[in-house]
OpenMM code with the backbone's topology and positions (N, CA, C; nanometers):
from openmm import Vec3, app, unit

residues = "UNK UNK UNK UNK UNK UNK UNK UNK UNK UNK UNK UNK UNK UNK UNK UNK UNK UNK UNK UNK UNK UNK UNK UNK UNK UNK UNK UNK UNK UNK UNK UNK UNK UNK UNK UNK UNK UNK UNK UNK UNK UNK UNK UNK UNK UNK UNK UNK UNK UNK UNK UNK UNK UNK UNK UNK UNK UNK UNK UNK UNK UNK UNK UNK UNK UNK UNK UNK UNK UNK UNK UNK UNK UNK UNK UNK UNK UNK UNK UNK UNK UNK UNK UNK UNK UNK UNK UNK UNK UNK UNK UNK UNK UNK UNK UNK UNK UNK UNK UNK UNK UNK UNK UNK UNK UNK UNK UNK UNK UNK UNK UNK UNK UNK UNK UNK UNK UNK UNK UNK UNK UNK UNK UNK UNK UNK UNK UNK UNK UNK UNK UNK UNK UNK UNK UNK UNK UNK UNK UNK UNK UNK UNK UNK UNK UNK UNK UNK UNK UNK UNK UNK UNK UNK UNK UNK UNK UNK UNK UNK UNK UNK UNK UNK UNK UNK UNK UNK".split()
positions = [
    Vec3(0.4780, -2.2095, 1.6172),
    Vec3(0.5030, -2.1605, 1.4832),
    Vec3(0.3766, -2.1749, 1.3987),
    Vec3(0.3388, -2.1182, 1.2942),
    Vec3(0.2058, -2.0774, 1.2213),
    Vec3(0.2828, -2.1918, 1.1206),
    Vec3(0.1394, -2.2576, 1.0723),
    Vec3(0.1813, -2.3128, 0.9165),
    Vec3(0.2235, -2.2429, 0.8547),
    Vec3(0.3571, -2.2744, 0.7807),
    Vec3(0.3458, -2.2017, 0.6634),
    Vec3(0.3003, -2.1461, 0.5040),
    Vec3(0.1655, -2.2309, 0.5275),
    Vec3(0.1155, -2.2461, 0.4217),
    Vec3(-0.0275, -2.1710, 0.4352),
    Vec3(-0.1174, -2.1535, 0.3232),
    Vec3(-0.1958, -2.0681, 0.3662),
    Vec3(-0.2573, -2.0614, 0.1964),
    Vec3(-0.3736, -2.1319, 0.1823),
    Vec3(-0.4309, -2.1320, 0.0213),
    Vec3(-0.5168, -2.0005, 0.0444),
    Vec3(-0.5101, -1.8916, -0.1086),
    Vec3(-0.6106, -1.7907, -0.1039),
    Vec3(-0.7521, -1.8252, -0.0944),
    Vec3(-0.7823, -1.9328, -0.0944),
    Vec3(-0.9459, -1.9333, -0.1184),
    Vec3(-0.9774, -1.9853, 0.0428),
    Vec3(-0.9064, -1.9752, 0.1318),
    Vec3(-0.9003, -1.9741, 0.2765),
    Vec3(-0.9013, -1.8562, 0.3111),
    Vec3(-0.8763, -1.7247, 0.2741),
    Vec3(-0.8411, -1.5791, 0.3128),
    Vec3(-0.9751, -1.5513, 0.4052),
    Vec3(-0.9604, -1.4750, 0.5026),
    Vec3(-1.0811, -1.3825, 0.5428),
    Vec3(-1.0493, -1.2566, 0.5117),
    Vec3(-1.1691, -1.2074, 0.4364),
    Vec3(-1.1113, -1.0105, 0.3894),
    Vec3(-1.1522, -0.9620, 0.4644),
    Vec3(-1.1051, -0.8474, 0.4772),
    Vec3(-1.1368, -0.7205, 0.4993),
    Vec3(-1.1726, -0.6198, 0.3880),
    Vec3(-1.2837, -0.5618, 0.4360),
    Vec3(-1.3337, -0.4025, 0.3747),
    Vec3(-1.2367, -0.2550, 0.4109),
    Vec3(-1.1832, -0.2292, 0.3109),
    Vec3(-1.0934, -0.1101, 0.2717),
    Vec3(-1.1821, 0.0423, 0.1705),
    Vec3(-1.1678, 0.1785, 0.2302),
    Vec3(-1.1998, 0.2359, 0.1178),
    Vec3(-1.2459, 0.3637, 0.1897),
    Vec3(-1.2488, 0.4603, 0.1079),
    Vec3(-1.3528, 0.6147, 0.0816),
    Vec3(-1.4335, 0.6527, 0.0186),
    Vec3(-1.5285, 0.6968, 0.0005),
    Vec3(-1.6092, 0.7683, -0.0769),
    Vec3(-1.6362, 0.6855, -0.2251),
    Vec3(-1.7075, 0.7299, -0.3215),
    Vec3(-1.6729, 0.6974, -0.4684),
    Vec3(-1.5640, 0.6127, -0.5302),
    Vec3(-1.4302, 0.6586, -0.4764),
    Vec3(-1.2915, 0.6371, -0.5765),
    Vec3(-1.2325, 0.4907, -0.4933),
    Vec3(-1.2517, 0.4744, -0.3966),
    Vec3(-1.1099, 0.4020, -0.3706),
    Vec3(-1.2431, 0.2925, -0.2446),
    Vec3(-1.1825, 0.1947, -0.2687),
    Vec3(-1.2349, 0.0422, -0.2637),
    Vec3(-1.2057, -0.0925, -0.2504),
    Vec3(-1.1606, -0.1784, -0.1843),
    Vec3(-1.0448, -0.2412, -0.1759),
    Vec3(-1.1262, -0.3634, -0.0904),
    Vec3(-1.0707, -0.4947, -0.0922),
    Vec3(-1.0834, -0.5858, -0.0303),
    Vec3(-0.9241, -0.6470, 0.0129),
    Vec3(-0.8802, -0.7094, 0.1176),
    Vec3(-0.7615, -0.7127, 0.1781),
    Vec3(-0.7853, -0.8528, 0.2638),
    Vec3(-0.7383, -0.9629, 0.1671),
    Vec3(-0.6774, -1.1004, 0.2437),
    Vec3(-0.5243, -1.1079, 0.2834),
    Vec3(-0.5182, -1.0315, 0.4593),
    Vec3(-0.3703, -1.0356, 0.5103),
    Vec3(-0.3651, -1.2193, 0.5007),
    Vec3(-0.2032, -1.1819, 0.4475),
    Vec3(-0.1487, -1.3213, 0.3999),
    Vec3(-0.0388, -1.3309, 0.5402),
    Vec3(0.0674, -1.2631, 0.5302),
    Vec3(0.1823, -1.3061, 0.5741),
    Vec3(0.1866, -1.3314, 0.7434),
    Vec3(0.1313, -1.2540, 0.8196),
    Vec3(0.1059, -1.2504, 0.9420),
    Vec3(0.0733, -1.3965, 1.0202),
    Vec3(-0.0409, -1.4526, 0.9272),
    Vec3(-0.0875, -1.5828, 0.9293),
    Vec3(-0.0008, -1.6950, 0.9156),
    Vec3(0.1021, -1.6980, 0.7797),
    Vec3(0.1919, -1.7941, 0.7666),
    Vec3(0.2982, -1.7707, 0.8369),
    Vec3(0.3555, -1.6362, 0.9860),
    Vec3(0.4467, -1.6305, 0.9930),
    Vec3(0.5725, -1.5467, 0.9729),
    Vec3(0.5600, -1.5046, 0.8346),
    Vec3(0.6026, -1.3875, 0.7879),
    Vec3(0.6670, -1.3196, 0.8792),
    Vec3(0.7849, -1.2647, 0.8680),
    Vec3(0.8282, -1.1353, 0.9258),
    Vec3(0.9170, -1.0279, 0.8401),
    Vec3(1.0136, -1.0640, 0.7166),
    Vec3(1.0081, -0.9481, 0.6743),
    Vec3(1.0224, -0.8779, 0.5507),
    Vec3(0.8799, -0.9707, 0.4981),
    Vec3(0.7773, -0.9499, 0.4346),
    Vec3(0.5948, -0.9370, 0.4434),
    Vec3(0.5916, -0.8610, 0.4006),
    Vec3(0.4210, -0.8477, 0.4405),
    Vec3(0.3308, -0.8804, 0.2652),
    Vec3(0.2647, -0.9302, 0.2749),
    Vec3(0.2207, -0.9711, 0.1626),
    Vec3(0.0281, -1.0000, 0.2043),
    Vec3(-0.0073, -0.9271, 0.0857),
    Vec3(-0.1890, -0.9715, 0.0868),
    Vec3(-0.2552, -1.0266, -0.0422),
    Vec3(-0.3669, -1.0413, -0.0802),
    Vec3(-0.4060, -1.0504, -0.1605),
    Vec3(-0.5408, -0.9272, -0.2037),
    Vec3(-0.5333, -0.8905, -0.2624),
    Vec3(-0.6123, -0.6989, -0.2938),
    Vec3(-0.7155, -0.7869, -0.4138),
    Vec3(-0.8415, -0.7394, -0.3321),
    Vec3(-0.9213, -0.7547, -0.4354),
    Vec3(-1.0111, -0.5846, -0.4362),
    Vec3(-0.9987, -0.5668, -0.6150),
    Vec3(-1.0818, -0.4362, -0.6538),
    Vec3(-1.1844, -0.3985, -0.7589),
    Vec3(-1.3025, -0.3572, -0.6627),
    Vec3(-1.3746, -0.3834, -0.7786),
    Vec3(-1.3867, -0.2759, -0.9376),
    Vec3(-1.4909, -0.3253, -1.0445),
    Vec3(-1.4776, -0.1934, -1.0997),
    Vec3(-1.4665, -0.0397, -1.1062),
    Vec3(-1.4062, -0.0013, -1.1805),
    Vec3(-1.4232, 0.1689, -1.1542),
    Vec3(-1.3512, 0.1879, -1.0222),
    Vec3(-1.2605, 0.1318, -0.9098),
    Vec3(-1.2344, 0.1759, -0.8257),
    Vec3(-1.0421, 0.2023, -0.8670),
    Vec3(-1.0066, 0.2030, -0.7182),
    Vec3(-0.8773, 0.1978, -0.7026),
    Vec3(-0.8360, 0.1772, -0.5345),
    Vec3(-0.7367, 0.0995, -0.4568),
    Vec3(-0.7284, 0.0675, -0.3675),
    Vec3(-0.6705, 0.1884, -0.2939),
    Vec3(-0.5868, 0.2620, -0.3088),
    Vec3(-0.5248, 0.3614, -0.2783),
    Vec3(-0.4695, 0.4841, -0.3312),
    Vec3(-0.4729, 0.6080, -0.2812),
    Vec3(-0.4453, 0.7333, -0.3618),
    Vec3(-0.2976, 0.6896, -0.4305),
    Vec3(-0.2501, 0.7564, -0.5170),
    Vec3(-0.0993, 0.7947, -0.5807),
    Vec3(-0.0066, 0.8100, -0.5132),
    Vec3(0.0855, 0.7170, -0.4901),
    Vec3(0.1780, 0.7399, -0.3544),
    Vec3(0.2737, 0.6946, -0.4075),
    Vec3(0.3690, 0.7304, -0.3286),
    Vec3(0.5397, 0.6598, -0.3674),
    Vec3(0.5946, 0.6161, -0.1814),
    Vec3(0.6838, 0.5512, -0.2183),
    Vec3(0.7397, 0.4916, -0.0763),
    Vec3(0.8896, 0.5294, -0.0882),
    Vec3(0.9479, 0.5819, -0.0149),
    Vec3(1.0851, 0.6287, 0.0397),
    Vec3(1.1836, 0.5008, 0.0687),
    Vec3(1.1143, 0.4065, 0.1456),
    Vec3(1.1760, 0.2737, 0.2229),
    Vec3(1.1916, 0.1322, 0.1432),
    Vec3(1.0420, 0.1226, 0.1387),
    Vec3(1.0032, -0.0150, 0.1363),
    Vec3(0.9840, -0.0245, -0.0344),
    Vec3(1.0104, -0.1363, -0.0900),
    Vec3(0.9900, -0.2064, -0.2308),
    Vec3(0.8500, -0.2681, -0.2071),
    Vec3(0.7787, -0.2293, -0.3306),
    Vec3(0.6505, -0.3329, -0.3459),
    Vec3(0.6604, -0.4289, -0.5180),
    Vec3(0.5767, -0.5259, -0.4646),
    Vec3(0.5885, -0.5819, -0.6195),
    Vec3(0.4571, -0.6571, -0.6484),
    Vec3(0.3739, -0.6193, -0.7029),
    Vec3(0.2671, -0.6324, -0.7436),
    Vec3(0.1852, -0.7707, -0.8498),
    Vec3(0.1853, -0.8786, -0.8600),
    Vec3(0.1120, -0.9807, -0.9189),
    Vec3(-0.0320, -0.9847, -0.9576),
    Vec3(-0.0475, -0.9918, -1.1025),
    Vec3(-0.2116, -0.9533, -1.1386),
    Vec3(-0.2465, -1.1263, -1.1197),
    Vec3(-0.3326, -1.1277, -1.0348),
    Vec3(-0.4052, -1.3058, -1.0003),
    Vec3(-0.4999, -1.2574, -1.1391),
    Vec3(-0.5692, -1.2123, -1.1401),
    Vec3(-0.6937, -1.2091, -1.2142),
    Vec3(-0.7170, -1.0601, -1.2718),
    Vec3(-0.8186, -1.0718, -1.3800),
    Vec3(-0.8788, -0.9333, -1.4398),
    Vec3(-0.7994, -0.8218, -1.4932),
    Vec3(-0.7718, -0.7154, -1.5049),
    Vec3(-0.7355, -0.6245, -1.5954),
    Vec3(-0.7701, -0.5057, -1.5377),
    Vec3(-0.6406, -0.4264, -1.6029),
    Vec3(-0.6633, -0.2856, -1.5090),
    Vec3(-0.5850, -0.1933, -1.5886),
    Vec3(-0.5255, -0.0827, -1.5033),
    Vec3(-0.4077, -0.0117, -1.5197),
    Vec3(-0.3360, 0.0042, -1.4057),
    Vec3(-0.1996, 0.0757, -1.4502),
    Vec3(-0.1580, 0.1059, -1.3463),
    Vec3(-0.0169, 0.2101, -1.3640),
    Vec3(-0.0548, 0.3060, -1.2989),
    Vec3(0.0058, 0.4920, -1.2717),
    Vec3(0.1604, 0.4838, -1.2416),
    Vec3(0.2319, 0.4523, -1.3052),
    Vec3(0.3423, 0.4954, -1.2152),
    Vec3(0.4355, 0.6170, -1.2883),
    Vec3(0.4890, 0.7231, -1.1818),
    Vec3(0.5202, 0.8450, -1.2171),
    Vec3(0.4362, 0.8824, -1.3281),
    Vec3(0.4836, 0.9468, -1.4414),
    Vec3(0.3844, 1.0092, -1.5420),
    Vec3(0.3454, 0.9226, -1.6328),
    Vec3(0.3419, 0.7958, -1.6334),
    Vec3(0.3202, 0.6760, -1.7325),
    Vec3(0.2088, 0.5931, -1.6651),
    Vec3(0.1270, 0.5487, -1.7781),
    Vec3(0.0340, 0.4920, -1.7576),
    Vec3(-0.0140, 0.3437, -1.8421),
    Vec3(0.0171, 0.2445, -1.7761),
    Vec3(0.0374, 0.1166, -1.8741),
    Vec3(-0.1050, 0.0287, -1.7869),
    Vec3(-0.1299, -0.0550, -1.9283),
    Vec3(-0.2429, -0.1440, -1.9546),
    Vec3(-0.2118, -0.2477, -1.8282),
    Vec3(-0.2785, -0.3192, -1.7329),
    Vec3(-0.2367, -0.4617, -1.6455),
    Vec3(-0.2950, -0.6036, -1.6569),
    Vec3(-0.2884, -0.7244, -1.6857),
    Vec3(-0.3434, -0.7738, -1.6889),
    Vec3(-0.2848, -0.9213, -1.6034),
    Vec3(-0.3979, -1.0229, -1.6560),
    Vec3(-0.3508, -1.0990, -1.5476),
    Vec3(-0.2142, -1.2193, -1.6294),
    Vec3(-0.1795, -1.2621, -1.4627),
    Vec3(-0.0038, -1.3095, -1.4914),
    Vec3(0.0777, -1.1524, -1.4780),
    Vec3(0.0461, -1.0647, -1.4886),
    Vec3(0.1895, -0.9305, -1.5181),
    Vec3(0.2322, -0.9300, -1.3399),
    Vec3(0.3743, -0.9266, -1.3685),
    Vec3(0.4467, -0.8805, -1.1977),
    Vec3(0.4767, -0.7751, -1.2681),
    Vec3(0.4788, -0.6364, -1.1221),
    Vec3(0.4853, -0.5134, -1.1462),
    Vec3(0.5932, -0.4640, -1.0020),
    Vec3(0.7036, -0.4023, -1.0536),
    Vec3(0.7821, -0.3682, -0.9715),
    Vec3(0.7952, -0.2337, -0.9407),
    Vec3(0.7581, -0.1625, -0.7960),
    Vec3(0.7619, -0.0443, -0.7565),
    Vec3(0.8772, -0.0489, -0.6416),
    Vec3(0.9657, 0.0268, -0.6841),
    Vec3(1.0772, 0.0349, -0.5917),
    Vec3(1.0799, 0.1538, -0.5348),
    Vec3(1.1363, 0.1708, -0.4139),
    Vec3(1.1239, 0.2910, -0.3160),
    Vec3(1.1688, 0.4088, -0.4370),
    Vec3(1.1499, 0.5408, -0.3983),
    Vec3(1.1933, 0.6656, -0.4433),
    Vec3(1.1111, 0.7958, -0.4592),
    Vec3(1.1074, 0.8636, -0.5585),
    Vec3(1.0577, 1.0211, -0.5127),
    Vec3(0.8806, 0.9943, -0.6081),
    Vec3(0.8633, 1.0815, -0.6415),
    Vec3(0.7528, 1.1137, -0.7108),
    Vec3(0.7753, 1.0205, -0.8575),
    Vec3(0.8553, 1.0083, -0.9128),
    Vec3(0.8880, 0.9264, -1.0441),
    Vec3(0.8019, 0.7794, -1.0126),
    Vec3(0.8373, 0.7366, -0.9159),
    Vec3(0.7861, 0.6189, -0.9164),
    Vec3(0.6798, 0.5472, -0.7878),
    Vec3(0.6178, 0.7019, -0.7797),
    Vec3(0.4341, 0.6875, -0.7361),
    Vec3(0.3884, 0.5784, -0.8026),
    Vec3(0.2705, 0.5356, -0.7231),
    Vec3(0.1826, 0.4175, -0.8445),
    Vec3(0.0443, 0.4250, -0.7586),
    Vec3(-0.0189, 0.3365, -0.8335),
    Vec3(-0.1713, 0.3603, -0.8156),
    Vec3(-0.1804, 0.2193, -0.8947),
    Vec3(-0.2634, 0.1021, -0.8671),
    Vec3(-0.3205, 0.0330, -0.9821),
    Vec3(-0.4519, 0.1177, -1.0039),
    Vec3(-0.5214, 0.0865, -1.1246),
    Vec3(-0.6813, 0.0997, -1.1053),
    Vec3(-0.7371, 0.0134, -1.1771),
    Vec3(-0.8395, 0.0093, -1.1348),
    Vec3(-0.9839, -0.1517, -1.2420),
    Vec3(-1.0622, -0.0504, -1.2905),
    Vec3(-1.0048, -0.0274, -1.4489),
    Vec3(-1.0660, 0.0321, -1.5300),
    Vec3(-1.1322, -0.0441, -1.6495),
    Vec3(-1.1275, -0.1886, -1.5601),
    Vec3(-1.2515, -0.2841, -1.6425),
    Vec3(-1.4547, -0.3068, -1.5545),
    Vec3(-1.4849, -0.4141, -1.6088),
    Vec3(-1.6262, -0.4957, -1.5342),
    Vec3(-1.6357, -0.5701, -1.4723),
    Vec3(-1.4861, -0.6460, -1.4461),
    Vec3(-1.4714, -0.7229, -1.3711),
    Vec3(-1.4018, -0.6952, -1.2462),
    Vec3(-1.3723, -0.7666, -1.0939),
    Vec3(-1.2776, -0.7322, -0.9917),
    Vec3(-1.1219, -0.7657, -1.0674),
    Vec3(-1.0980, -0.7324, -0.9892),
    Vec3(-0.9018, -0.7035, -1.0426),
    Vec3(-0.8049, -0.7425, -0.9175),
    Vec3(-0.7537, -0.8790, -0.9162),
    Vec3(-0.7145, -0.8938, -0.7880),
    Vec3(-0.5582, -0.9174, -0.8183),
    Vec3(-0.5028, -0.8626, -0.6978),
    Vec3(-0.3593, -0.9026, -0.7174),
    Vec3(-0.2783, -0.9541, -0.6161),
    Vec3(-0.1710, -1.0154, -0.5935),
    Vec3(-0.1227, -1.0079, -0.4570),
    Vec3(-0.0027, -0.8979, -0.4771),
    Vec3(-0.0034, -0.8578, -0.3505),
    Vec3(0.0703, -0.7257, -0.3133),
    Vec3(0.1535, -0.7852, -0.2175),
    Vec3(0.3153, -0.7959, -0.2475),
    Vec3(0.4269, -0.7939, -0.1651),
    Vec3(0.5324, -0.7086, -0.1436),
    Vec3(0.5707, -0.6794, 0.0126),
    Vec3(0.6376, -0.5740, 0.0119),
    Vec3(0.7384, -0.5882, 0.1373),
    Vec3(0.8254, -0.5035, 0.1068),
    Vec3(0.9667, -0.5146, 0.2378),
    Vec3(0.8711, -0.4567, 0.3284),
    Vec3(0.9398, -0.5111, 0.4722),
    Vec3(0.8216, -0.4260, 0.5846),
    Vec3(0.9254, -0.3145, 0.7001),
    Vec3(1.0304, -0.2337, 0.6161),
    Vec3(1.0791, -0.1837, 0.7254),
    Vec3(1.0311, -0.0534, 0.8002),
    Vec3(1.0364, -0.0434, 0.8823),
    Vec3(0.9369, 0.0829, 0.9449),
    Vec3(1.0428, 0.1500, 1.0320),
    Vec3(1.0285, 0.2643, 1.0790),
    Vec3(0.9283, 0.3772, 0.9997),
    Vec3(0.9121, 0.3967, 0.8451),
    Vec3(0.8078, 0.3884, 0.7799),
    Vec3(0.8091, 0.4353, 0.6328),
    Vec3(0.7308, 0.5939, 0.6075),
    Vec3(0.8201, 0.6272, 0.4843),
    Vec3(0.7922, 0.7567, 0.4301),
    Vec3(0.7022, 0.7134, 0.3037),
    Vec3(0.6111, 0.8104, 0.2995),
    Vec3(0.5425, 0.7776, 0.1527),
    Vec3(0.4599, 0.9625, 0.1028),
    Vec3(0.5098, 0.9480, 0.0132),
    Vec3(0.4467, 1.0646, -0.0513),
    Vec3(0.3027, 1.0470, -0.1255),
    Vec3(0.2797, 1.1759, -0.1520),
    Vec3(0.0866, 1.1434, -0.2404),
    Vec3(0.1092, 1.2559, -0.3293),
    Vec3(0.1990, 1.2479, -0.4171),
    Vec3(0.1943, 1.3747, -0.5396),
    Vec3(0.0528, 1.4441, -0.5741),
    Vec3(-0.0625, 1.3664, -0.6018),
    Vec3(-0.2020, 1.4275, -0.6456),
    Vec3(-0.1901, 1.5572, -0.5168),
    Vec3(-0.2034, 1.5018, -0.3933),
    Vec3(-0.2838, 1.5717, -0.3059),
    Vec3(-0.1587, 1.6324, -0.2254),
    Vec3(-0.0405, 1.6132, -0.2541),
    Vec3(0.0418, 1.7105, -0.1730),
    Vec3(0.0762, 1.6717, -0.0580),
    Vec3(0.0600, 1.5722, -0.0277),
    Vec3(0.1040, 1.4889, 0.1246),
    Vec3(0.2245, 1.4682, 0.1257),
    Vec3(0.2380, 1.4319, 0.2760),
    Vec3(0.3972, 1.3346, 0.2826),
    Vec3(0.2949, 1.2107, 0.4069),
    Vec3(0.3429, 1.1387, 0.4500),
    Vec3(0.3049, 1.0539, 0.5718),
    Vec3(0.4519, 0.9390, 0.6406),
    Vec3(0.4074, 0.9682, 0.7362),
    Vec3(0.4800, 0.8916, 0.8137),
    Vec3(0.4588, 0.7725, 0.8878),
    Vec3(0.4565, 0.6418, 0.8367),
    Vec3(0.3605, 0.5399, 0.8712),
    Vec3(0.4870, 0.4167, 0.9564),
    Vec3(0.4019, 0.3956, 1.0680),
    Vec3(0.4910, 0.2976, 1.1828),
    Vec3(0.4228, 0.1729, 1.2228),
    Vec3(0.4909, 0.0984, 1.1909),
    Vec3(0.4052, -0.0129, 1.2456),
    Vec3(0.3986, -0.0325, 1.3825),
    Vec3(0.3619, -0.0777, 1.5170),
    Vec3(0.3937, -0.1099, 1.6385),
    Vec3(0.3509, -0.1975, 1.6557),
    Vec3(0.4067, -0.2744, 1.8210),
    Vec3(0.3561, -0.3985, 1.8252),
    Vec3(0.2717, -0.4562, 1.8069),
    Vec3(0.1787, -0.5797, 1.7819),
    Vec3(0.0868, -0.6584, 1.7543),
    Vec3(0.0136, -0.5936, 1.8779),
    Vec3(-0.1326, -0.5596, 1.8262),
    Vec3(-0.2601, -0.5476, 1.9339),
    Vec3(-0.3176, -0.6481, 1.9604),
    Vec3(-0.4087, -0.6609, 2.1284),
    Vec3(-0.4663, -0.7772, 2.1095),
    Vec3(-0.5529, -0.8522, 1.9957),
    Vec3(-0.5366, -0.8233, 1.8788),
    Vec3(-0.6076, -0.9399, 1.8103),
    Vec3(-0.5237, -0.9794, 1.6813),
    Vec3(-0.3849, -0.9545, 1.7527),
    Vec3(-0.2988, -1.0047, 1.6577),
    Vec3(-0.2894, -0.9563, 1.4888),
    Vec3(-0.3212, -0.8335, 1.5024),
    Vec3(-0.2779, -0.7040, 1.4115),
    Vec3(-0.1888, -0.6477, 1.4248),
    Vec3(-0.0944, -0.5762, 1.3495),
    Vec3(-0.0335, -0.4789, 1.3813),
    Vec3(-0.1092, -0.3710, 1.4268),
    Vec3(-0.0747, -0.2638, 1.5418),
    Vec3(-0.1583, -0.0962, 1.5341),
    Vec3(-0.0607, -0.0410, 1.4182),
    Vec3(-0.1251, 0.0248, 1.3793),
    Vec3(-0.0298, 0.1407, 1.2683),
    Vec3(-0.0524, 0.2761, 1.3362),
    Vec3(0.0862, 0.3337, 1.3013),
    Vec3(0.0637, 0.4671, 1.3802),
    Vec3(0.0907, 0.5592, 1.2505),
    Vec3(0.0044, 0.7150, 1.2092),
    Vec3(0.0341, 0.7641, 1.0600),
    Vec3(0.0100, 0.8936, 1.1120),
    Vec3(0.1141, 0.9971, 1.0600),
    Vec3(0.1724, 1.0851, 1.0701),
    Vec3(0.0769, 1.1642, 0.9457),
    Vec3(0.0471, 1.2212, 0.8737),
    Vec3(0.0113, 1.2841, 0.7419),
    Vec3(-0.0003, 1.4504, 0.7499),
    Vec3(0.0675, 1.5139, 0.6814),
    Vec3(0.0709, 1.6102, 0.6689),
    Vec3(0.0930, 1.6562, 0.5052),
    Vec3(0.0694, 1.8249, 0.5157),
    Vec3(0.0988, 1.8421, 0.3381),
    Vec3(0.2473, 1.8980, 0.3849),
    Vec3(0.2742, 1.8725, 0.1889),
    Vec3(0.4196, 1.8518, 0.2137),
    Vec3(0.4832, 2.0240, 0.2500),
    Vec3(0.4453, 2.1241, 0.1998),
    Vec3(0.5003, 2.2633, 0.2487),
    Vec3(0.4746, 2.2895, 0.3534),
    Vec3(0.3201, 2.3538, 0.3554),
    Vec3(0.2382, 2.3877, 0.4622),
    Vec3(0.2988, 2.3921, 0.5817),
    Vec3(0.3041, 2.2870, 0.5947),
    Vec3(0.3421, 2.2454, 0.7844),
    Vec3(0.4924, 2.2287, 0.8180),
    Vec3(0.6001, 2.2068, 0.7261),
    Vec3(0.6991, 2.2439, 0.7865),
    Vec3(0.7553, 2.3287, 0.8765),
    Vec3(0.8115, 2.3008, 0.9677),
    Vec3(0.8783, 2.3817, 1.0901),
    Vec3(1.0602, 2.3567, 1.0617),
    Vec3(1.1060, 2.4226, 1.1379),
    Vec3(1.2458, 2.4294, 1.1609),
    Vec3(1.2782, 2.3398, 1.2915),
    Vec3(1.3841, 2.2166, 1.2803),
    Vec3(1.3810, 2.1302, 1.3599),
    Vec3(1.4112, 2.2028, 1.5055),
    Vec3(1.4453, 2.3380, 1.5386),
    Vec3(1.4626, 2.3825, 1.6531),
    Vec3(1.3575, 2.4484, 1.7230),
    Vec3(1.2607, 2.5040, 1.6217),
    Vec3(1.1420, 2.5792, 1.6024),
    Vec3(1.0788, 2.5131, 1.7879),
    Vec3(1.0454, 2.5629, 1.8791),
    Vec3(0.9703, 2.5408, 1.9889),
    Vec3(1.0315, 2.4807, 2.1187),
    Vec3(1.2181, 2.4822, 2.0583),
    Vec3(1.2669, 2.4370, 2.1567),
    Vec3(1.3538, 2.5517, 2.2107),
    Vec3(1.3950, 2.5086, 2.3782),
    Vec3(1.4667, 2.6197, 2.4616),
    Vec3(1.5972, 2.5776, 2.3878),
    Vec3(1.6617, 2.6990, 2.3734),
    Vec3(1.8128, 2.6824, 2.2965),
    Vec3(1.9017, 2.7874, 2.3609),
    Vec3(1.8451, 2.8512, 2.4894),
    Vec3(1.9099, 2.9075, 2.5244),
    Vec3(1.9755, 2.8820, 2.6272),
] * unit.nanometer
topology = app.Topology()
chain = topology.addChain("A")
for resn in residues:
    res = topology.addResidue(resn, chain)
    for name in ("N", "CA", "C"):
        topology.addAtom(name, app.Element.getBySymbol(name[0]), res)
């Protein structure tokens, strides 16, 4: 059994990100202490960035804790100030309740990020028109999850669930 304990200033990060916009540092928490079904990290972001596009989740609940610094943060068409101490609750559903934090300060903006871990998960990206289909699978050798991700736009590529099969 893993301790269950686990101080943040013990974390090893990881480097997260794309281009210009999106930027992220990622101390996996829960894996380490044990965890199973909850997944929880600690997100560190620096200025001017954002960790992830505009998404909403179908499945899973997230709930968001500002450790430090100041930000914002997107959800559906509302856009509120973040700072530190605020818990922020994103519960599964459609486009209404997309979110995004962003560090629209000078300082990093760290939070811990906890969330239900049931899989398969659905998640939408209103900006860019996506849907995705994200799976966790078993632990790889180095004691990661593999993730397996589906992404497509949301019209575009629809088929008819019979579309390519013999039906005759």
């Amino acid at each position: 059994m893993n301790k269950p304990i686990l101080n943040i200033n013990d974390l090893e990060f990881m480097d997260w990100g794309q281009g210009e916009r999106f930027a992220a540092r990622f101390g996996l928490i829960s894996r380490r202490i044990g965890a199973n079904g909850l997944g929880y990290n600690l997100t560190v972001v620096p200025p001017g960035k954002r960790a992830f596009p505009f998404h909403s989740h179908r499945v899973n609940d997230e709930m968001f804790f500002i450790v430090s610094g100041s930000g914002q943060i997107r959800i559906g068409d509302k856009l509120w100030d973040i700072r530190e101490g605020d818990v922020i609750a994103c519960p599964p559903g459609g486009p209404e309740t997309a979110h995004q934090i962003i560090n629209n300060s000078d300082a990093d903006l760290e939070y811990l990020a906890v969330s239900t871990t049931m899989s398969p998960e659905v998640a939408e990206y209103p900006d860019s028109d996506k849907v995705g289909v994200i799976m966790e699978l078993d632990d790889s050798k180095d004691g990661m999850p593999e993730i397996w991700r589906l992404m497509m736009k949301s019209e575009s590529t629809q088929v008819d669930y019979w579309e390519g099969e013999n039906t005759d």
